[in-house]
C-alpha positions in Angstrom: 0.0 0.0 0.0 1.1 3.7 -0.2 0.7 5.6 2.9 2.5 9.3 4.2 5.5 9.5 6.6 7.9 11.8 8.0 11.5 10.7 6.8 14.7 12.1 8.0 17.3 12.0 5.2 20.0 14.0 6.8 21.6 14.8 10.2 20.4 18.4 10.8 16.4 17.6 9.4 14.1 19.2 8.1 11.4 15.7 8.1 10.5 15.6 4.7 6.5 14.7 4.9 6.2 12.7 1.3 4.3 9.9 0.2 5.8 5.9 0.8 5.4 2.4 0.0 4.6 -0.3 2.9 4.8 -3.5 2.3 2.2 -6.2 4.1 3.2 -7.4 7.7 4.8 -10.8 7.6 5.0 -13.3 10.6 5.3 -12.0 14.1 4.4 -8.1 12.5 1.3 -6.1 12.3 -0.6 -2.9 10.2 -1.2 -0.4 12.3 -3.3 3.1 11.0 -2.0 5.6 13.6 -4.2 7.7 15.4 -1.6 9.7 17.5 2.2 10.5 18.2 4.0 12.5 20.5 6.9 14.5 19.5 9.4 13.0 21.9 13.0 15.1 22.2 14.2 12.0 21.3 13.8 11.8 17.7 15.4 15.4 17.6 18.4 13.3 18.8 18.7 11.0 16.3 18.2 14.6 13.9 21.7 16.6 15.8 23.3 12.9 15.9 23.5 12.7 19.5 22.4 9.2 18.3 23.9 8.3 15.2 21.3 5.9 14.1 21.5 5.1 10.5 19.5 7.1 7.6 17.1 7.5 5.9 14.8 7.1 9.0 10.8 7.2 9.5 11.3 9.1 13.3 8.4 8.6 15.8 8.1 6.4 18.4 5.4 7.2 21.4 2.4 6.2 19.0 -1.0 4.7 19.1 -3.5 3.4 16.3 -5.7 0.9 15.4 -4.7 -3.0 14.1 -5.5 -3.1 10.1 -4.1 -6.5 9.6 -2.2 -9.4 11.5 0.5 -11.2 9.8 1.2 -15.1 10.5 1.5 -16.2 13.7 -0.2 -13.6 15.7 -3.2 -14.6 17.2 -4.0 -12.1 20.2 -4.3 -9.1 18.1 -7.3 -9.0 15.7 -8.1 -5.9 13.1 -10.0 -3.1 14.8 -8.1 -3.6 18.1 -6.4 -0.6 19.7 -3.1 -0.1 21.0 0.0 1.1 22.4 3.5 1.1 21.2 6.0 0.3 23.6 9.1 2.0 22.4 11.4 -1.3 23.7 9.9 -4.2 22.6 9.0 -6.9 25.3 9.1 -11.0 24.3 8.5 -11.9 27.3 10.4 -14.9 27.6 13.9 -13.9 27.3 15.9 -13.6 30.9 15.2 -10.1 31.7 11.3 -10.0 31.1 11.4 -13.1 33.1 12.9 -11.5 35.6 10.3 -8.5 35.3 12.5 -6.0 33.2 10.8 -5.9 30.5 12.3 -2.2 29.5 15.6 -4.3 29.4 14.2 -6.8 27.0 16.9 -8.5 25.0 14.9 -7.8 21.6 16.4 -3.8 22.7 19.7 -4.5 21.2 18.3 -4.0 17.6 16.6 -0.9 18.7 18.8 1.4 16.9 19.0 -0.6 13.7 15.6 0.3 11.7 15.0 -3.1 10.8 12.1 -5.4 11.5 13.1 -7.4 14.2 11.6 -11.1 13.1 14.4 -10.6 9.5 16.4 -7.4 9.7 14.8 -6.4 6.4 12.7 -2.8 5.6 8.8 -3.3 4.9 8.9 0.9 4.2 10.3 2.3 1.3 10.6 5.6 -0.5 12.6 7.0 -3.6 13.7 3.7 -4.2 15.1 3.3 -0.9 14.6 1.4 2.4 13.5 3.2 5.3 14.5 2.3 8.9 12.4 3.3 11.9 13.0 5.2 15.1 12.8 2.5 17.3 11.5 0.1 15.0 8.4 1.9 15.3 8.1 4.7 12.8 5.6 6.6 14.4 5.7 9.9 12.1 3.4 8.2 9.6 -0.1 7.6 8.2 0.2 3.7 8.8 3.6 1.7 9.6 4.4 -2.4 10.7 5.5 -3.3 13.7 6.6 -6.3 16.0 3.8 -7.7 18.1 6.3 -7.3 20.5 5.6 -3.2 20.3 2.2 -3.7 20.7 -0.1 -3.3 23.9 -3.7 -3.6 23.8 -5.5 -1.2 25.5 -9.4 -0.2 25.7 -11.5 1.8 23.2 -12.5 4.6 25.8 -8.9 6.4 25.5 -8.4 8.9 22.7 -5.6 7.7 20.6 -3.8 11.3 20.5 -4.2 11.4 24.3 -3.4 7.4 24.7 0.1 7.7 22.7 1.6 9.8 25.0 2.1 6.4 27.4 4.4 5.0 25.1 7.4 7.0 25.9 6.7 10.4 28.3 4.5 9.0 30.6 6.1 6.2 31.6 9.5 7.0 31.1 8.8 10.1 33.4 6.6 8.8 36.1 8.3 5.5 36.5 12.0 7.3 36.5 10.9 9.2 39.5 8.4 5.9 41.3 10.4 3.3 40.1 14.1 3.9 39.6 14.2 6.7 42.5 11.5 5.1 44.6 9.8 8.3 45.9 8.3 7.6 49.3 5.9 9.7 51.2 7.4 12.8 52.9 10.6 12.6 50.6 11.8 15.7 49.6 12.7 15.7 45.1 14.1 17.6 42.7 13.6 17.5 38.8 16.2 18.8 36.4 13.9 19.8 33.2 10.3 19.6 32.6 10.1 18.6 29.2 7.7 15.7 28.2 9.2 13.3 30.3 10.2 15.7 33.6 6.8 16.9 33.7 5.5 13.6 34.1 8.2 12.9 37.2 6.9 16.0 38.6 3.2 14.0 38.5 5.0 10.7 39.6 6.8 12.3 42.3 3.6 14.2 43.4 1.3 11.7 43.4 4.0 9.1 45.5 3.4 11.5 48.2 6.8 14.1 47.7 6.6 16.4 50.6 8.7 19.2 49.2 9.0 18.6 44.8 11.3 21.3 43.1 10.9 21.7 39.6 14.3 23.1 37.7 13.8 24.8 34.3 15.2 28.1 32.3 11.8 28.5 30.9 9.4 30.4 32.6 6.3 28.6 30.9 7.3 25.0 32.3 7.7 26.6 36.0 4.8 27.5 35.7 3.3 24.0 34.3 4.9 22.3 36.7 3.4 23.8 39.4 -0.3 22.9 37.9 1.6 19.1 37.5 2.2 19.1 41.6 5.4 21.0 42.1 5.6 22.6 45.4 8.5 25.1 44.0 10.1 26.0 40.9 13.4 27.4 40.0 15.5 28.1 37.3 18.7 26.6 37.8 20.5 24.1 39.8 22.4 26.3 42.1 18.8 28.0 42.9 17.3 24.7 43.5 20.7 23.9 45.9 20.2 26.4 48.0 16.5 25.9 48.4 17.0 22.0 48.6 19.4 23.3 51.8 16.7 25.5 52.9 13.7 22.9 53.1 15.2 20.2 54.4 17.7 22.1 56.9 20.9 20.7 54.9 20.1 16.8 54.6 19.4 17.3 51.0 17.2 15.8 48.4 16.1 12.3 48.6 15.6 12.0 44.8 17.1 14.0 41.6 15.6 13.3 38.7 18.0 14.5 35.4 15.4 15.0 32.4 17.0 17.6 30.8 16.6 17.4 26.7 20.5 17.1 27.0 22.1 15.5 29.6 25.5 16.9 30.4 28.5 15.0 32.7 28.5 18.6 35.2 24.6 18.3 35.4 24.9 14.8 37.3 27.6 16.3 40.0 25.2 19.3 40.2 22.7 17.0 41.0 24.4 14.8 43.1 25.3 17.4 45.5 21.9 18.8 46.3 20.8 14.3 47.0 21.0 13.7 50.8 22.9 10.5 52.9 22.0 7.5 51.0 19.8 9.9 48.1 19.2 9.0 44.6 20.2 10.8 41.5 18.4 9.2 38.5 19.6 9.6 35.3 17.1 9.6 32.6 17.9 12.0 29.5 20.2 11.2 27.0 23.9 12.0 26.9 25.8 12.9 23.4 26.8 9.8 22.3 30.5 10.6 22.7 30.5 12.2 26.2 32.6 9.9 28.6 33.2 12.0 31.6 31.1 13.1 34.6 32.2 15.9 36.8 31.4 14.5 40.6 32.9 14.1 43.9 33.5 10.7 44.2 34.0 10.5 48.0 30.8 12.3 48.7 29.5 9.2 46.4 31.1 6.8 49.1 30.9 8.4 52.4 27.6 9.8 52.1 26.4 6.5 50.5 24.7 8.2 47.2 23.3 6.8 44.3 23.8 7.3 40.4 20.9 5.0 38.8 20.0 4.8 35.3 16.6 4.5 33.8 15.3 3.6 30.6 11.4 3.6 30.0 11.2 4.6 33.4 12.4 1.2 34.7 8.8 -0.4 34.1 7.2 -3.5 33.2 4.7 -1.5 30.2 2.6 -4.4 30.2 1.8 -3.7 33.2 2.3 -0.4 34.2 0.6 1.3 30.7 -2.6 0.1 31.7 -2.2 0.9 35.4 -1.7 4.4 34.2 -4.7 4.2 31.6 -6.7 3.7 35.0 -5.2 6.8 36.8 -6.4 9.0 34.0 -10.0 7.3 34.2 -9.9 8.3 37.5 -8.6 11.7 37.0 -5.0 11.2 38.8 -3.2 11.8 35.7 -3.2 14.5 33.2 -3.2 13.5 29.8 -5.3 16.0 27.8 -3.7 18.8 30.0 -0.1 17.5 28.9 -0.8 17.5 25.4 -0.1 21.2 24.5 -0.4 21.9 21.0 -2.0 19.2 17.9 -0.2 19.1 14.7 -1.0 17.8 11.5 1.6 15.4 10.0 2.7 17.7 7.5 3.3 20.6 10.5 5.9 18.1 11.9 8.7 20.8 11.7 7.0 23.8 13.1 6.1 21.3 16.4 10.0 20.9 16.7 10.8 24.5 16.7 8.1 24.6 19.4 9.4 21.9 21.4 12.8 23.8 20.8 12.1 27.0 22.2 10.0 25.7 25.0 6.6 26.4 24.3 5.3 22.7 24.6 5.3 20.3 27.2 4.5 17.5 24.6 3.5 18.4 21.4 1.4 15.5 19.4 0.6 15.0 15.7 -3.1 13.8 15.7 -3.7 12.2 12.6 
């Protein structure tokens, strides 16, 4: 079939919204006809080459749409269901979704290849090229095939541009904060950038029970927001949030930091782990250029004071589980979705959503198709 995508064909951009050929899922895959996508910061790495993934490249990959067809072999998804991409895919039976790590899935290491995962060959094509996909998902288009492995079913009740925004922000934000820092009741946290995936460990953070929750941004428009997400405070740098960190908590410090800065630098994680308190944790979440190797910290306040420097990816979760846990939040009015979402594109505005996501004026931006 022909269908429309968004295709990077250079490091630097612009996504060139042009017309494609798709070829019909084959075993293991499935059809999907999006019906939403968030424009994660993510896919603006892969454009500056912080990740140098190889091009041409369909970007996108926090998406939701409708099944069109099934290929061979997969018999729990049926046409007219609706779901979730998982940005990682989950197999759940390799040894780290056994062990319940399903963000660590061992189907992750071709993440960054484009491919299809079931024969490392294309199934989207365009001026006589193959096309890879951001995170063999290729959300920035009309209709695109996938792994079942993506793919989590969800209910009909969810909007699709609202319900896409679980398949990368939401989770990778709440569950950075809940999961990989473990915010406890009365804890006192601190968020470095409220993007699309800070705000959302601003919410996780709040909703754990932070006592005192400091949002850090340079942009006045996301202190504010994250003050309507739960933030008790909101500064605009890290030596502000220091010395108000000292303040609060009467020098102990932060129990959780929470790096979700579009750019992670090796200074920001010292900055951040000198505001965390005896036996705090500084989670590291946003992406680091590719080529950065050094980190600018005090090792022996690491070891006497018995910090933490955690990773997370996809906010450490189990999305089989934890997407529709969230689902039910929102339901029940505990999470902000629509209020998250702060400016609809078209597909073919793709472009002027990145220059808003670049100058700060969304918190997610989504393409509703």
């Amino acid at each position: 079939m022909e269908t429309t995508a968004a295709i990077l064909w250079e490091r630097g951009g612009p996504w060139s919204v042009e017309r494609i050929e798709l070829d019909p899922p084959k075993a293991g895959e499935v059809l999907v006809e999006l019906g939403g996508s968030g424009l994660c910061h993510s896919d603006e790495h892969v454009l500056t080459g912080d990740l140098p993934w190889p091009l041409p490249m369909i970007g996108g990959h926090e998406g939701a749409g409708t099944v069109v067809e099934t290929g061979p072999g997969v018999d729990w998804l049926s046409p007219g269901d609706r779901i979730i991409f998982g940005f990682i895919p989950a197999c759940g039976r390799c040894s780290a979704c056994s062990a319940g790590m399903q963000n660590l899935c061992e189907l992750g290491a071709y993440l960054g290849d484009g491919t299809q995962i079931s024969d490392h060959t294309a199934r989207h094509h365009a001026r006589g090229k193959d096309l890879g996909l951001m995170c063999l998902l290729g959300t920035f288009a009309e209709h695109t095939v996938v792994s079942e492995a993506n793919c989590i079913k969800i209910d009909d009740d969810i909007p699709l541009d609202r319900a896409c925004l679980l398949g990368c922000g939401v989770v990778t934000g709440w569950g950075s904060a809940v999961n990989a820092g473990g915010v406890r009741a009365g804890d006192t946290v601190v968020v470095v950038g409220v993007g699309g995936i800070g705000i959302n460990a601003v919410q996780g953070a709040a909703l754990a029970g932070a006592e005192y929750l400091i949002a850090v941004d340079p942009a006045e428009f996301k202190r504010g927001k994250a003050v309507e997400f739960g933030a008790t405070h909101a500064v605009a740098s890290s030596d502000e949030a220091l010395e108000l960190v000292k303040e609060l908590t009467r020098g102990r410090g932060a129990n959780v930091v929470v790096n979700t800065m579009g750019v992670g630098t090796g200074e920001q994680v010292g900055a951040s782990l000198a505001m965390t308190a005896k036996r705090g944790t500084v989670v590291v979440t946003n992406l680091h250029e590719a080529t950065e190797t050094s980190v600018a910290m005090s090792a022996l306040d690491l070891v006497l004071m018995e910090k933490r420097v955690v990773g997370s990816l996809f906010g450490t979760a189990n999305p089989r589980l934890d997407i529709p846990r969230l689902l039910d939040l929102y339901r029940h009015g505990k999470l902000k979705l629509d209020e998250l979402a702060t400016r609809t594109y078209k597909l073919d505005d793709i472009n002027v959503g990145y220059d808003d996501m670049r100058s700060g004026r969304n918190l997610r931006g989504v393409i509703s198709f």
